[in-house]
N, C-alpha and C positions, 0 to 999 in steps of 0.2 A: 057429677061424674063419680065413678067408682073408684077407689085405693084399693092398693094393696094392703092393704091392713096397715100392721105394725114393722114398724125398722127397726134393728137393735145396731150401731152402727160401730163398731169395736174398734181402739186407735183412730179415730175419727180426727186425730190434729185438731186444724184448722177450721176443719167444718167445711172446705170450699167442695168438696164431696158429696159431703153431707147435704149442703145447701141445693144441691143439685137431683138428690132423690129425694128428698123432703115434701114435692109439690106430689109424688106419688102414695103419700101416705095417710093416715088420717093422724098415727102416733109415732115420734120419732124419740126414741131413746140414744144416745152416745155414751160410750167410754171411753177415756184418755189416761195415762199415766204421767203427762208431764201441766203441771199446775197453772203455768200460763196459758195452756192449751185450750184447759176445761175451763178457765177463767173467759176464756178466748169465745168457747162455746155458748157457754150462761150468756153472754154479751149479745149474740147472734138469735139467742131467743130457743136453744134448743136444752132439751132436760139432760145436761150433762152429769156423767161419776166420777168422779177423780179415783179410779180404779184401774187394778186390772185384773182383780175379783172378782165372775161375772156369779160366782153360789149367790148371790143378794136377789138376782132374781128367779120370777118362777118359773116351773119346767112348762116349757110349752108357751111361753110369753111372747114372743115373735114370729111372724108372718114370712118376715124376711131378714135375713143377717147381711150385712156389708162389713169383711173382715178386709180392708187394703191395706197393705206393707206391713202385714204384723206377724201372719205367721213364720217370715223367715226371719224374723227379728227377735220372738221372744226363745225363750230356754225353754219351753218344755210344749212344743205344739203338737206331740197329741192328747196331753191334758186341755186345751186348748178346743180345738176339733172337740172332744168330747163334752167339753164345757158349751160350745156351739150345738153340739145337735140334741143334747138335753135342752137348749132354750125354743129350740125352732119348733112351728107348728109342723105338723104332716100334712095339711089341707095341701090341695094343689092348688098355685098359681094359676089364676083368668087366662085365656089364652089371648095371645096380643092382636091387637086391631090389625086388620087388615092396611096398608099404607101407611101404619105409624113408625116410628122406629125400631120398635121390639118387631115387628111384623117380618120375618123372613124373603117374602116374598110379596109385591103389589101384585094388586087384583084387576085384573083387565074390565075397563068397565066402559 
């Protein structure tokens, strides 16, 4: 089956998010800023950063960004936003199967 490429998943907690789009991917990256978090992560089997630093990676390194509950959270989100769209590819996303979830609308068949 096809993935979406690469996930970069920023405040990622827990992972139970994470855990959740991980089966659409081929590469799943996370970052966390609280220690037991990303401890939390490594455990779950995913490449986590104990950051909240995202300059370490390079421009154009993700497919897909999953940023949840953080930009109303940190101090400075449109350094943030900018830090996000310097990672992300410009490719365009697959378009979604018809009947699947992502799908809009079923197709009469």
């Amino acid at each position: 089956a096809d993935t979406l490429g690469r996930l970069l998943d920023v405040g990622a907690g827990d992972g139970c998010c994470t855990a959740k789009l991980a089966p659409l991917f081929h590469s799943v990256s996370c970052t966390e800023v609280s220690r037991p978090a990303s401890w939390r992560l490594r455990q779950r089997g995913f490449d986590a950063h104990l950051t909240a630093d995202l300059d370490h990676f390079d421009a154009g390194a993700f497919d897909v960004i999953s940023c949840l509950n953080v930009l109303d959270r940190c101090t400075h989100p449109r350094a943030l936003l900018a830090s996000l769209h310097r990672l992300a590819t410009r490719a365009p996303l697959p378009p979604a199967e018809p009947g699947t979830a992502e799908g809009h609308e079923r197709q009469a068949g």
